[in-house]
Every structure is written in C-alpha cells, then in structure tokens.
MDAnalysis code that builds the backbone (N, CA, C; Angstrom):
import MDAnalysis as mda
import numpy as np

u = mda.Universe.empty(225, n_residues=75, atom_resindex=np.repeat(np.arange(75), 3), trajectory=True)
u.add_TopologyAttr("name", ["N", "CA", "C"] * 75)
u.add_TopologyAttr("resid", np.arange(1, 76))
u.add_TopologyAttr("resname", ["UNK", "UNK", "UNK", "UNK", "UNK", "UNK", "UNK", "UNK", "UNK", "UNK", "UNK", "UNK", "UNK", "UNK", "UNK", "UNK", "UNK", "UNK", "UNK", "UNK", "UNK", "UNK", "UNK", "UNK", "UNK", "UNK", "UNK", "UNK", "UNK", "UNK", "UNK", "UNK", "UNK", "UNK", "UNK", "UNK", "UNK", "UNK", "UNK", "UNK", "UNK", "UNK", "UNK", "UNK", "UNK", "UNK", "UNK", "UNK", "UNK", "UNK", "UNK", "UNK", "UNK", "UNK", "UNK", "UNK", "UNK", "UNK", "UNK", "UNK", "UNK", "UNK", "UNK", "UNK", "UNK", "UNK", "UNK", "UNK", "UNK", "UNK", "UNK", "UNK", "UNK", "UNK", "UNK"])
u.atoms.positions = np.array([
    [203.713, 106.151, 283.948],
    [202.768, 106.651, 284.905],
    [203.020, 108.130, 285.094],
    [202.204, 108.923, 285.233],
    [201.871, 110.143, 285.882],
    [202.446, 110.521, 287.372],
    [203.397, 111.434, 287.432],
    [203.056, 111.672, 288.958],
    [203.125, 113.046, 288.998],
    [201.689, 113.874, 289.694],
    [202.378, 115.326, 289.570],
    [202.610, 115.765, 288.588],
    [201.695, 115.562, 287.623],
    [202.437, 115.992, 286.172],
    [203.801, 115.519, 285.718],
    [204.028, 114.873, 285.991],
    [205.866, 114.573, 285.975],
    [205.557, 112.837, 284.655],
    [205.630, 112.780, 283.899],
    [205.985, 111.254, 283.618],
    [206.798, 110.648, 283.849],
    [206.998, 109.292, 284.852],
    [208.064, 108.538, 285.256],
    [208.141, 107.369, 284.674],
    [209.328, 106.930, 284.425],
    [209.197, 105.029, 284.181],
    [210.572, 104.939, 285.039],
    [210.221, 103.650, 285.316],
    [211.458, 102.868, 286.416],
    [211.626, 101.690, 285.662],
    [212.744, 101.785, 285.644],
    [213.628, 100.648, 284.866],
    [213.878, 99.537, 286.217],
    [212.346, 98.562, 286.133],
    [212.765, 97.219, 287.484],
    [214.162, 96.869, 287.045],
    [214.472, 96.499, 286.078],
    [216.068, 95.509, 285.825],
    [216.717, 96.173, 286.735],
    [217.044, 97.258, 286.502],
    [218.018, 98.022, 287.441],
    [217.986, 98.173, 288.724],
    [216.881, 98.307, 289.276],
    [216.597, 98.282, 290.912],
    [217.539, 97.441, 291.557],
    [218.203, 98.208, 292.844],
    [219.129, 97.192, 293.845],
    [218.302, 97.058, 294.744],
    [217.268, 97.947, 295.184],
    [217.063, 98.137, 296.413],
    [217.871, 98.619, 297.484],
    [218.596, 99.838, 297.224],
    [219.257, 100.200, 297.757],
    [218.075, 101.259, 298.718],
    [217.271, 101.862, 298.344],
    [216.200, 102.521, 299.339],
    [216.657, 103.888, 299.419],
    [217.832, 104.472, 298.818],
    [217.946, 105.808, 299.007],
    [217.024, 106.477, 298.373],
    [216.070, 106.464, 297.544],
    [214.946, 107.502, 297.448],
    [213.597, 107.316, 298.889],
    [213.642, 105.872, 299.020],
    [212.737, 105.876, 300.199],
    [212.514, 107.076, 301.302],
    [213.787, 107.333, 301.591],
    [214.024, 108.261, 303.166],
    [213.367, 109.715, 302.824],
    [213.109, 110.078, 301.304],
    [213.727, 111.205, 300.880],
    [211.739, 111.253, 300.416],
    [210.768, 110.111, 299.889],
    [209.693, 110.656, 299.493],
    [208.882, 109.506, 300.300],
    [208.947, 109.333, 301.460],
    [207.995, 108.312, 301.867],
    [206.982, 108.614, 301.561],
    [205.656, 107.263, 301.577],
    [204.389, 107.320, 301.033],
    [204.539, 107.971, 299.746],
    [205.676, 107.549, 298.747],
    [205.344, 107.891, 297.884],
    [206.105, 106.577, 296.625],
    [206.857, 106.896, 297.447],
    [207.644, 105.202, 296.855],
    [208.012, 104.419, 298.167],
    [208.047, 103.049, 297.399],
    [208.289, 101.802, 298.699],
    [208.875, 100.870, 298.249],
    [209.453, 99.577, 298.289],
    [209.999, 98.534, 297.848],
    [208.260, 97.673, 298.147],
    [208.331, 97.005, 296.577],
    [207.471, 95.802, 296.899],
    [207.770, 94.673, 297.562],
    [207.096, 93.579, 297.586],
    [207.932, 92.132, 297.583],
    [208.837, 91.658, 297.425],
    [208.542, 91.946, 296.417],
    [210.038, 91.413, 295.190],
    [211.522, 92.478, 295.256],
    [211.380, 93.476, 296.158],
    [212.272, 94.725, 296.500],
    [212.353, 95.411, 296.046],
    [211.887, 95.426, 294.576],
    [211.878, 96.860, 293.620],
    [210.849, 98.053, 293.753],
    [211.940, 98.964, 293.524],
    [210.853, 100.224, 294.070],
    [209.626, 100.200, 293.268],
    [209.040, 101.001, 293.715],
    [207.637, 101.416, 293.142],
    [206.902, 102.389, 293.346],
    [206.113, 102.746, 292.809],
    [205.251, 104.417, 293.051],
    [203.838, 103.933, 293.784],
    [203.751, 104.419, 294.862],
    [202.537, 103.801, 295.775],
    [201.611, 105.085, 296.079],
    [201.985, 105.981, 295.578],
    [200.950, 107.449, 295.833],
    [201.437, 108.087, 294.400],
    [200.370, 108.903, 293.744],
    [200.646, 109.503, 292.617],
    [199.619, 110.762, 292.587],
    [198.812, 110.989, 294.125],
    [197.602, 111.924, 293.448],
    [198.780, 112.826, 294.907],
    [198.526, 114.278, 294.754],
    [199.022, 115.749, 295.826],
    [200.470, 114.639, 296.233],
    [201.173, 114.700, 295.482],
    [202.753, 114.157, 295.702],
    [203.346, 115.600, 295.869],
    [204.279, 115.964, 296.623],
    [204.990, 116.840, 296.647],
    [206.285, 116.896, 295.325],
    [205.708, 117.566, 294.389],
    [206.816, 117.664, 293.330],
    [208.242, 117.389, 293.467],
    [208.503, 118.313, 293.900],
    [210.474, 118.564, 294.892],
    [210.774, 117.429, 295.592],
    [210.281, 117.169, 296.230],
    [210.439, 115.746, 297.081],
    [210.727, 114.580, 296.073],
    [209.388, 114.570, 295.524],
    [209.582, 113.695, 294.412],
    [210.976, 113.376, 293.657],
    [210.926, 114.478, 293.104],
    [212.515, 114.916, 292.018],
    [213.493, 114.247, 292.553],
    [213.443, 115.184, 294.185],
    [215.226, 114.447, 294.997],
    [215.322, 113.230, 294.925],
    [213.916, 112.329, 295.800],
    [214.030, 111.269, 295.911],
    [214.375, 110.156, 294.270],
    [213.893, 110.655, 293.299],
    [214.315, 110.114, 291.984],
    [216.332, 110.308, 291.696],
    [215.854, 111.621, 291.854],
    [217.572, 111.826, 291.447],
    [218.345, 111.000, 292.380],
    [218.434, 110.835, 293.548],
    [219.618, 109.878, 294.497],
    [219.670, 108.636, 294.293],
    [218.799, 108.319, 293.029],
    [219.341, 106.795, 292.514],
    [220.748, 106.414, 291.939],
    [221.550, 105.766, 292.715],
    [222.653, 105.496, 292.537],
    [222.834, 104.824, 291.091],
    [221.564, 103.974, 290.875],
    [221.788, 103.070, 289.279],
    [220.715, 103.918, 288.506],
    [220.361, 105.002, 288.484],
    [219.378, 105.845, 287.649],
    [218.014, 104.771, 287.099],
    [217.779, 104.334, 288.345],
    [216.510, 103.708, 287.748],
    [214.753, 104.465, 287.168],
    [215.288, 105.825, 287.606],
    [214.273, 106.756, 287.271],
    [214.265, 107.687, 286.287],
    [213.340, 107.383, 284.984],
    [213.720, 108.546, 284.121],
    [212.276, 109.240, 284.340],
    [212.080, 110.645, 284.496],
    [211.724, 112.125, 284.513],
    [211.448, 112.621, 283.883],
    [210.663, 113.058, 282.926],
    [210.302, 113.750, 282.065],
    [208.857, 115.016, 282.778],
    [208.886, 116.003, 282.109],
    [208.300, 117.305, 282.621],
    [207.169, 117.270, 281.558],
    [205.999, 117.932, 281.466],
    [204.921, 118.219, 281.157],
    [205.368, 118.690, 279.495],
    [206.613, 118.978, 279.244],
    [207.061, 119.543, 278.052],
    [207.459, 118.120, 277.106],
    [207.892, 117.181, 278.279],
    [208.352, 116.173, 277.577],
    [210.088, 115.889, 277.484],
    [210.923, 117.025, 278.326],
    [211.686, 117.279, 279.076],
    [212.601, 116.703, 279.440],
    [213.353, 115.875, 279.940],
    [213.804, 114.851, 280.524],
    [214.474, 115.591, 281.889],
    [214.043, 115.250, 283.043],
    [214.715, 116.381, 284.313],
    [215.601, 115.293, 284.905],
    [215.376, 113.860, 284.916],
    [216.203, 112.849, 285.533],
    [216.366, 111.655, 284.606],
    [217.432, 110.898, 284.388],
    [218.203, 111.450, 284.831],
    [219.052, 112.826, 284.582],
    [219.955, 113.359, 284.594],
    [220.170, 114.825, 283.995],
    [221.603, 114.666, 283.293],
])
C-alpha cells in the first residue's frame, strides 16, 4: 500500500500488538479485531509522524520504502 508516497507492507505474522506506533500516528494506524496493526488513513498522512510511528516497532513489523524505492525502515 501507498502512504504518502511512502510504500509500506506490514508483516501481520509479526504483530504483538504492542501499540507503540499507535500513540505516535493516531488515525492513521489502529489494531483491528484480530489486534494486528493496520493502516486506516492513507490520503494527507503526516509523513514524519508516519516514519516515527513505523520505526518504534519493537518486532520491525514495518518495512518503508521511499518513492526511490529506498528502504527508510526498517534501517
């Protein structure tokens, strides 16, 4: 998926639900049902926000890639 120009994939296996990106990009990620995060807004996301909240994944469930193709997370 797209966010912000940013391409993300989230590795569900890995998800604890630990929620430390939650605090950091609300309305932008959330835990579903099932507890694994997820991307619930993808259109005027605050870039930076975004990023942090990806990077403070304790199990790097977020990989990052930049418009170049890049990889910014994990790093």
């Amino acid at each position: 998926m797209v966010v912000s120009g940013l391409t993300v994939q989230i590795d569900r296996s890995k998800c604890a639900g630990f929620k430390d990106c939650l605090g950091i990009a609300p309305g932008i990620l959330d835990l579903g049902d099932d507890g694994i995060v997820r991307v619930i807004e993808t259109e005027g996301v605050d870039r930076e926000a975004f990023l942090e909240a990806c990077s403070v994944c304790p199990v790097d469930v977020f990989v990052v890639l930049d418009e170049k193709g890049r990889q910014l997370i994990p790093r």
